[in-house]
PQR file with spaces between the fields and no chain letter, atoms N, CA, C, O and H, PARSE charges and radii, in Angstrom:
ATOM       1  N    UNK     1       0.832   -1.202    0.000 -0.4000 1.5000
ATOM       2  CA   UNK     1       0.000    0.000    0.000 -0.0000 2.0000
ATOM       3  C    UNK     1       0.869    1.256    0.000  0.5500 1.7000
ATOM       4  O    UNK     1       0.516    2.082   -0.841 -0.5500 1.4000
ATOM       5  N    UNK     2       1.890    1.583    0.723 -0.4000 1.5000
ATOM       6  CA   UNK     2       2.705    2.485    0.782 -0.0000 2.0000
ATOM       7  C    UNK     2       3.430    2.307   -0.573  0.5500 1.7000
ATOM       8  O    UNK     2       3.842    3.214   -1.297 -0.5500 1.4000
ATOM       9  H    UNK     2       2.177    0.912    1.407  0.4000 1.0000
ATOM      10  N    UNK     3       3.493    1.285   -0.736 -0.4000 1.5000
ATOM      11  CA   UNK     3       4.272    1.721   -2.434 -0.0000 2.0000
ATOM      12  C    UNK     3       3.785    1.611   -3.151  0.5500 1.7000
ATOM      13  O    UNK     3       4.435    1.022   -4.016 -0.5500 1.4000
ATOM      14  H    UNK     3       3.158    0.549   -0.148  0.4000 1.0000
ATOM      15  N    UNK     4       2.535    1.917   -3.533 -0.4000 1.5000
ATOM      16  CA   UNK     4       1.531    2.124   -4.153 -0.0000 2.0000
ATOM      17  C    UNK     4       1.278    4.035   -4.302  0.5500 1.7000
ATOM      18  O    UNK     4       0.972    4.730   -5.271 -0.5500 1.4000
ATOM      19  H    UNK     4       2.007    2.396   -2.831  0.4000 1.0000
ATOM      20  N    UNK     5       1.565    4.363   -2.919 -0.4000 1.5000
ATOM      21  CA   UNK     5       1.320    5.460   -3.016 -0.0000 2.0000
ATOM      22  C    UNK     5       2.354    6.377   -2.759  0.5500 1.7000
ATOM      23  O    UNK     5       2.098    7.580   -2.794 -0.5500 1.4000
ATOM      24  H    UNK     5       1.813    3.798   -2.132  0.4000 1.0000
ATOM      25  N    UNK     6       3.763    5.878   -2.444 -0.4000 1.5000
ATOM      26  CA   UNK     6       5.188    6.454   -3.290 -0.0000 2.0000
ATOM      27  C    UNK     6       5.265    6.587   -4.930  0.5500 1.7000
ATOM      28  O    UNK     6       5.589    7.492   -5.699 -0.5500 1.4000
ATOM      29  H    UNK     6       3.971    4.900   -2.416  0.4000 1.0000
ATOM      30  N    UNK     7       4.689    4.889   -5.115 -0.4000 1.5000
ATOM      31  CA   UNK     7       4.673    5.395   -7.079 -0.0000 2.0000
ATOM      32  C    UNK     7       4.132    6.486   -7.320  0.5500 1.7000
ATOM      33  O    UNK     7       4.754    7.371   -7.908 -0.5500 1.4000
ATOM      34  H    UNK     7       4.426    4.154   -4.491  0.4000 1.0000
ATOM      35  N    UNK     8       2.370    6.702   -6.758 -0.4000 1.5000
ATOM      36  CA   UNK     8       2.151    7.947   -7.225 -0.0000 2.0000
ATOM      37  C    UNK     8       2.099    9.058   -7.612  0.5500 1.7000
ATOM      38  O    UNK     8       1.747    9.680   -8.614 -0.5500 1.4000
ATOM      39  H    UNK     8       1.865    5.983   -6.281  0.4000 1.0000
ATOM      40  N    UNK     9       2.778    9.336   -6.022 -0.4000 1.5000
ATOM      41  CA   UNK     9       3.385   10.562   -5.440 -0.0000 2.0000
ATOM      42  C    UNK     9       4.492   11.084   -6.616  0.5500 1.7000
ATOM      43  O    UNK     9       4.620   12.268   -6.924 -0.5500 1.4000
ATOM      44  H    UNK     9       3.064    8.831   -5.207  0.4000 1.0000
ATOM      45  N    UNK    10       5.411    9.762   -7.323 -0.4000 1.5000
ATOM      46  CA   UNK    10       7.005   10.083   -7.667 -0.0000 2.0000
ATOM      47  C    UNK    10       6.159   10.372   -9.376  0.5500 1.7000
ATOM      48  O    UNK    10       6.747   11.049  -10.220 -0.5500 1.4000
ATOM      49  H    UNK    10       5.307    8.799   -7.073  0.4000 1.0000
ATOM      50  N    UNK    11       4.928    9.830   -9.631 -0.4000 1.5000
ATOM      51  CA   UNK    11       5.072    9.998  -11.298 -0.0000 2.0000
ATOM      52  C    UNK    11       3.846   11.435  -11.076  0.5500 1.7000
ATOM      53  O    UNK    11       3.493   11.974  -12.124 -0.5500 1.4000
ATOM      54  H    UNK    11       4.450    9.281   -8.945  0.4000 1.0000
ATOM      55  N    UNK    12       3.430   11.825  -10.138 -0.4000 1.5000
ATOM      56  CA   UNK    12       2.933   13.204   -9.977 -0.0000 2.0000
ATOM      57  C    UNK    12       3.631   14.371   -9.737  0.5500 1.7000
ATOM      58  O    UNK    12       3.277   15.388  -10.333 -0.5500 1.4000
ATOM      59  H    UNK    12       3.716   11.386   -9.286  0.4000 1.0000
ATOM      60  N    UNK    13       4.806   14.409   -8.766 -0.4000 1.5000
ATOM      61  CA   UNK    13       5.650   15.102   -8.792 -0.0000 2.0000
ATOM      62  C    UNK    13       6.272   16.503   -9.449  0.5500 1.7000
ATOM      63  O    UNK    13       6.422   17.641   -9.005 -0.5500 1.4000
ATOM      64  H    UNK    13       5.093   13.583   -8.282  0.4000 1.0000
ATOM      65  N    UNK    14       6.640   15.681  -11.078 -0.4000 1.5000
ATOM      66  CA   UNK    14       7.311   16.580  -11.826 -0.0000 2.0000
ATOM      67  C    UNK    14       6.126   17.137  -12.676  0.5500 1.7000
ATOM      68  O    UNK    14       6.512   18.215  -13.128 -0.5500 1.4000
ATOM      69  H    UNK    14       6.518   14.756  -11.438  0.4000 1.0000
ATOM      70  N    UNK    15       4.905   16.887  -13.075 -0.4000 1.5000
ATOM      71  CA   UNK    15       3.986   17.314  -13.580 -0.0000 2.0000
ATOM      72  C    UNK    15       3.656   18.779  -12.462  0.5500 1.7000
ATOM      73  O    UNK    15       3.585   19.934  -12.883 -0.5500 1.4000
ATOM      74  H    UNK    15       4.592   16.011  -12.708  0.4000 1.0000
ATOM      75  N    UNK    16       3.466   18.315  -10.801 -0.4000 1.5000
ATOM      76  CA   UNK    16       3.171   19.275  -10.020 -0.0000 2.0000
ATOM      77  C    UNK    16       4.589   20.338   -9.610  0.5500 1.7000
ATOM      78  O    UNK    16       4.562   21.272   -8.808 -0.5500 1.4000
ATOM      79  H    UNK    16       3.523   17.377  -10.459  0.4000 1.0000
ATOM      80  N    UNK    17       5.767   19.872  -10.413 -0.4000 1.5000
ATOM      81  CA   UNK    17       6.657   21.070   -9.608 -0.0000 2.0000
ATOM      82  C    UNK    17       6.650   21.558  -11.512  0.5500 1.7000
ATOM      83  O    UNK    17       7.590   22.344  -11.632 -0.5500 1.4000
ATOM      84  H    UNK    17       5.788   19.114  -11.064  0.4000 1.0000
ATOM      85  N    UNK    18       6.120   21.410  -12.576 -0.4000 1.5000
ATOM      86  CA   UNK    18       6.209   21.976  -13.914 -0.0000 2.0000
ATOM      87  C    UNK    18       4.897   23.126  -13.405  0.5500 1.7000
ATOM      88  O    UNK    18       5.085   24.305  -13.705 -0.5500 1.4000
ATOM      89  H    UNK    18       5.356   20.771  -12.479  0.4000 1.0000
ATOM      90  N    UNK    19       3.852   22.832  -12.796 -0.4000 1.5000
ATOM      91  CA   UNK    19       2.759   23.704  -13.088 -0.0000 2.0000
ATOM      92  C    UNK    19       2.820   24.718  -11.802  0.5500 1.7000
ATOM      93  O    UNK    19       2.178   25.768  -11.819 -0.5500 1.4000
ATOM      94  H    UNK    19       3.700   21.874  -12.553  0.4000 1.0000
ATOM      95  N    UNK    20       3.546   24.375  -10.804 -0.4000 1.5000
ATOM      96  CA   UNK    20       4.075   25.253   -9.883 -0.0000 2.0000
ATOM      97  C    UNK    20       5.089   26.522  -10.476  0.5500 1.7000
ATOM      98  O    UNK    20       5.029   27.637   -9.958 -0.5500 1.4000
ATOM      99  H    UNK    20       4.067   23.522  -10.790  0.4000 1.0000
ATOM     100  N    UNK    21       5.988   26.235  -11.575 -0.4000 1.5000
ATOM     101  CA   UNK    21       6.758   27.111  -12.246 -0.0000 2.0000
ATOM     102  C    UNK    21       6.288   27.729  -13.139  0.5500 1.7000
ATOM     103  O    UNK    21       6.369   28.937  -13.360 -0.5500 1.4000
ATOM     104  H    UNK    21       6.037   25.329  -11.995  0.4000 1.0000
ATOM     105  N    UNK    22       5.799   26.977  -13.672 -0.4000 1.5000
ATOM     106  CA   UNK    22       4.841   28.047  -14.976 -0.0000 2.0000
ATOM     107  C    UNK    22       4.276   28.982  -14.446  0.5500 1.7000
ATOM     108  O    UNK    22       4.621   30.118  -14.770 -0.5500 1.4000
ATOM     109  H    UNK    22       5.734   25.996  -13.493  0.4000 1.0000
ATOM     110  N    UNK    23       3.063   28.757  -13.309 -0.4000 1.5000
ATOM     111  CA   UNK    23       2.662   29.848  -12.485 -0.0000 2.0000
ATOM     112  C    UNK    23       3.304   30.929  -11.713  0.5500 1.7000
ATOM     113  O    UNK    23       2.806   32.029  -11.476 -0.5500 1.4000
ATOM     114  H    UNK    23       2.782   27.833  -13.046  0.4000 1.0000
ATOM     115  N    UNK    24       4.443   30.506  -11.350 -0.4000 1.5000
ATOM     116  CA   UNK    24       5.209   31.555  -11.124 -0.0000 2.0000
ATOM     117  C    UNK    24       5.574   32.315  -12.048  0.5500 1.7000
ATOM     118  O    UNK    24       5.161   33.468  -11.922 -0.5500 1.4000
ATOM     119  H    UNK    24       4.848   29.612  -11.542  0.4000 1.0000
ATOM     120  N    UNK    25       6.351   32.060  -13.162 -0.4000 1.5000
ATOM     121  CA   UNK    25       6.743   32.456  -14.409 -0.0000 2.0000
ATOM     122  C    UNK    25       5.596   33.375  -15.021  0.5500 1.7000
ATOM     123  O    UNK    25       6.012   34.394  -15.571 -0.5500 1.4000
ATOM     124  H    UNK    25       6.686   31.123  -13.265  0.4000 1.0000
ATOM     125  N    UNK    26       4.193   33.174  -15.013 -0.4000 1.5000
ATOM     126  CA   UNK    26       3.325   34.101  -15.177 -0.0000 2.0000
ATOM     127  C    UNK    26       2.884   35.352  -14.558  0.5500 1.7000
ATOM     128  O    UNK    26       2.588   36.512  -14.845 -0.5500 1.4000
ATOM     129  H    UNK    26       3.855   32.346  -14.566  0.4000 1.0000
ATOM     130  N    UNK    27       3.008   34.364  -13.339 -0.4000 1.5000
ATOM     131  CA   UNK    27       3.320   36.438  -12.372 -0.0000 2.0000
ATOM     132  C    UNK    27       3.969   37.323  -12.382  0.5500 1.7000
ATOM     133  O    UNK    27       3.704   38.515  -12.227 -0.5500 1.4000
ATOM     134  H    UNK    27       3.248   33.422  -13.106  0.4000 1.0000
ATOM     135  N    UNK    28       5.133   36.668  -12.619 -0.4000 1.5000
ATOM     136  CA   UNK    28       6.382   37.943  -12.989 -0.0000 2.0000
ATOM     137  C    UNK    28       6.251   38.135  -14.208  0.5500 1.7000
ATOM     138  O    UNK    28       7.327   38.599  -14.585 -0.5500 1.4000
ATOM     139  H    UNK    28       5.349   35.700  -12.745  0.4000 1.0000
ATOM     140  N    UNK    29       5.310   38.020  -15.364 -0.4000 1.5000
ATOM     141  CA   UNK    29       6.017   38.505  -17.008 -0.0000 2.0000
ATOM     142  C    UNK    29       4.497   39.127  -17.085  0.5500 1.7000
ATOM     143  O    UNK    29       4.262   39.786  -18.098 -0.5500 1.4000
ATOM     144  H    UNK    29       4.435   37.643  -15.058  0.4000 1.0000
ATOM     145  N    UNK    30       3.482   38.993  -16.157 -0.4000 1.5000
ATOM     146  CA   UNK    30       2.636   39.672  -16.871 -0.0000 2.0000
ATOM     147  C    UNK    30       2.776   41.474  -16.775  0.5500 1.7000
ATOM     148  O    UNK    30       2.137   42.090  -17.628 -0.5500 1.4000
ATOM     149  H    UNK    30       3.673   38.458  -15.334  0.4000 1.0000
ATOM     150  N    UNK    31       3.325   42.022  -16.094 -0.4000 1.5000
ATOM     151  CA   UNK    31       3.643   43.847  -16.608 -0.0000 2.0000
ATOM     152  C    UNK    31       4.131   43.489  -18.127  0.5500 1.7000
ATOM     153  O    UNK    31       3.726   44.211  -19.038 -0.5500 1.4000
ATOM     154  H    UNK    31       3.845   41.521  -15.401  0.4000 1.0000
ATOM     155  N    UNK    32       4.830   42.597  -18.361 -0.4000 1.5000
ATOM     156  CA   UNK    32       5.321   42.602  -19.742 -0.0000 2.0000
ATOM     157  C    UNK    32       4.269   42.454  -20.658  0.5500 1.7000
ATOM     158  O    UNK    32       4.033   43.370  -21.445 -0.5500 1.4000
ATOM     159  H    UNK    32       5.159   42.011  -17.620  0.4000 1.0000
ATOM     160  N    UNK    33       3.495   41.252  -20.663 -0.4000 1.5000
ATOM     161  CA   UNK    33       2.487   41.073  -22.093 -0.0000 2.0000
ATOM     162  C    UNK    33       1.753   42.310  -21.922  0.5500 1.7000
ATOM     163  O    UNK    33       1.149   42.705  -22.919 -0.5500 1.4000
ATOM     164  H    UNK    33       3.686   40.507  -20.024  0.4000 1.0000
ATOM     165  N    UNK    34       1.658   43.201  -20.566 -0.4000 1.5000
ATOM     166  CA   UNK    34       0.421   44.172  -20.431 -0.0000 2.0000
ATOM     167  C    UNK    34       0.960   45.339  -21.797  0.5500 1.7000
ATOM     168  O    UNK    34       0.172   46.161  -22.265 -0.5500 1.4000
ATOM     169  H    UNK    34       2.149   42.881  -19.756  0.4000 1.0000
ATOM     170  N    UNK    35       1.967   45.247  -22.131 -0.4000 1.5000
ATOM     171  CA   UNK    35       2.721   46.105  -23.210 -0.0000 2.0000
ATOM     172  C    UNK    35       2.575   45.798  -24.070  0.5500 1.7000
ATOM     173  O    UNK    35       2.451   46.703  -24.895 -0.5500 1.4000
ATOM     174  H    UNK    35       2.607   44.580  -21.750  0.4000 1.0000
ATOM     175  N    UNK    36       2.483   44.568  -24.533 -0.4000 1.5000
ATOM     176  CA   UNK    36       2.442   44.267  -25.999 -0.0000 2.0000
ATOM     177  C    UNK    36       1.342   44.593  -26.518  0.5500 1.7000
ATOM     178  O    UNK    36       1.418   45.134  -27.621 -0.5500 1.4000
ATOM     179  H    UNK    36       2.584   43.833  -23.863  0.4000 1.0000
ATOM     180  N    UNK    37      -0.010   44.385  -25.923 -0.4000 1.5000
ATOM     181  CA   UNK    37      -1.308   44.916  -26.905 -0.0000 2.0000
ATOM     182  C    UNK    37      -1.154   46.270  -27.703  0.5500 1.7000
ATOM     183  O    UNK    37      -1.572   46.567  -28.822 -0.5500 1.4000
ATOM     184  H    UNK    37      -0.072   43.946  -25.027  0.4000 1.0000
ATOM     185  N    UNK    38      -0.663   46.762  -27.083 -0.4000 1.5000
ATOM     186  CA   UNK    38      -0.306   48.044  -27.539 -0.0000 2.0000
ATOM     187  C    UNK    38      -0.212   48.482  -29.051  0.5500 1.7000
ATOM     188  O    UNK    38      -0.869   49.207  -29.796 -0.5500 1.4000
ATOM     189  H    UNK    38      -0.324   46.521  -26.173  0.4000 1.0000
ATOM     190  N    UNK    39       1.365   47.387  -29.189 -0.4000 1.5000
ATOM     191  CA   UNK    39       1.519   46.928  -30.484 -0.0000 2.0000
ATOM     192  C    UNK    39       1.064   45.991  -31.233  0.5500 1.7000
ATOM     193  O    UNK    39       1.671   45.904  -32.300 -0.5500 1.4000
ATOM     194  H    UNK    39       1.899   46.798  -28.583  0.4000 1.0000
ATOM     195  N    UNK    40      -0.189   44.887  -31.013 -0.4000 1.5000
ATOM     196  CA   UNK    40      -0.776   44.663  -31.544 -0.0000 2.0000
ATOM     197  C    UNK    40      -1.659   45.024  -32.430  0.5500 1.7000
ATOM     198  O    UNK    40      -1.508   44.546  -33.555 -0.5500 1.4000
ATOM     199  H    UNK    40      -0.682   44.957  -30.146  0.4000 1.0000
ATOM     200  N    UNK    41      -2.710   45.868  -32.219 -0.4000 1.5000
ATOM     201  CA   UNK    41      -3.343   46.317  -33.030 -0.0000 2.0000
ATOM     202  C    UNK    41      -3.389   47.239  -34.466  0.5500 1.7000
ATOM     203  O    UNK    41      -4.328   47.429  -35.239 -0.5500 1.4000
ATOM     204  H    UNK    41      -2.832   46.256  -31.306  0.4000 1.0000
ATOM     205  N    UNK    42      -1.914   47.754  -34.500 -0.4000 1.5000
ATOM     206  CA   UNK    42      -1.663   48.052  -35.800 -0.0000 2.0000
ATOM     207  C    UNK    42      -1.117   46.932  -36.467  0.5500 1.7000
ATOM     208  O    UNK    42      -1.259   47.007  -37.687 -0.5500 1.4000
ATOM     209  H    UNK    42      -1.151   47.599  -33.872  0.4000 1.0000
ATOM     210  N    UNK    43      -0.453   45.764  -36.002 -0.4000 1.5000
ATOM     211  CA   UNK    43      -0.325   44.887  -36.923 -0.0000 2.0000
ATOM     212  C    UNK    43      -1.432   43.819  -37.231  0.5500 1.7000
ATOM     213  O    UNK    43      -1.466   42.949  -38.102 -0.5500 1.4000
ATOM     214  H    UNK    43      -0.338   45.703  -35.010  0.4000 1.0000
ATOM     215  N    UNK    44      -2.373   44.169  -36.198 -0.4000 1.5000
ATOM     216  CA   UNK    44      -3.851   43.513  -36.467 -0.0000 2.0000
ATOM     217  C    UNK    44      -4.681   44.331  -37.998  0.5500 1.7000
ATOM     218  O    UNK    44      -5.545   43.724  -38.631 -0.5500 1.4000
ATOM     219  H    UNK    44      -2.346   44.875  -35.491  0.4000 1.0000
ATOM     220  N    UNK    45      -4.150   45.962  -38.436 -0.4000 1.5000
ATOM     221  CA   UNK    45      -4.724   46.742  -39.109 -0.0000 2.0000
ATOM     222  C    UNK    45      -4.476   46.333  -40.137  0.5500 1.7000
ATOM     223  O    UNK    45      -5.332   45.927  -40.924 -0.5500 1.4000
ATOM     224  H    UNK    45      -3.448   46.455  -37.921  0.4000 1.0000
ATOM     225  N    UNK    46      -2.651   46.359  -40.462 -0.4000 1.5000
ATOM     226  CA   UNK    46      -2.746   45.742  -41.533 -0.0000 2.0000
ATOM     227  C    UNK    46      -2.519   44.704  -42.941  0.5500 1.7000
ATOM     228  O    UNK    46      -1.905   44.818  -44.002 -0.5500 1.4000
ATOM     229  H    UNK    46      -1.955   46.688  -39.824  0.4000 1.0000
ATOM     230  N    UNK    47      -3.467   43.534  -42.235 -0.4000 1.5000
ATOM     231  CA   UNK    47      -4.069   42.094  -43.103 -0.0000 2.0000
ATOM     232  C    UNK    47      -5.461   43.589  -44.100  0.5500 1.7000
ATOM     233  O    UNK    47      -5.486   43.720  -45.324 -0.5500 1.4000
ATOM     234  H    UNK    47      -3.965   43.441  -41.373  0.4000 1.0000
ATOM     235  N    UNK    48      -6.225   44.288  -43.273 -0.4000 1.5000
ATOM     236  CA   UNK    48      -7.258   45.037  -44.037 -0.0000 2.0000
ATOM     237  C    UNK    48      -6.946   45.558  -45.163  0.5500 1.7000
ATOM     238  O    UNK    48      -7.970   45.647  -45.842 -0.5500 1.4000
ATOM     239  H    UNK    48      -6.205   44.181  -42.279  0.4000 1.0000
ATOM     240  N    UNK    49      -6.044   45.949  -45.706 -0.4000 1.5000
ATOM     241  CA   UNK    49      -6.101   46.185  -46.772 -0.0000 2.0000
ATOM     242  C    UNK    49      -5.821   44.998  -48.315  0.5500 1.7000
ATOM     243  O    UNK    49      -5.927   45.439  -49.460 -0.5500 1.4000
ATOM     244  H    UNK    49      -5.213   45.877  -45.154  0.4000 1.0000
């Protein structure tokens, strides 16, 4: 039973310390994407012609 639920633990792990970092990684860069819309929308303009 206990190693049943060491396997678990060990093949959950790196999935839960990947989505622990990403989330971090998003907190700190979002002032950044908050900039880019900026420049989006003129290169959204022009495909219109």
């Amino acid at each position: 039973m206990l190693k049943k639920i060491l396997l678990v633990l060990m093949i959950l792990a790196p999935s839960m310390l990947y989505l622990y970092i990403v989330n971090r990684e998003d907190k700190t860069e979002a002032p950044a994407e908050q900039t880019v819309p900026a420049s989006q929308p003129a290169e959204s303009q022009t495909p219109d012609h």
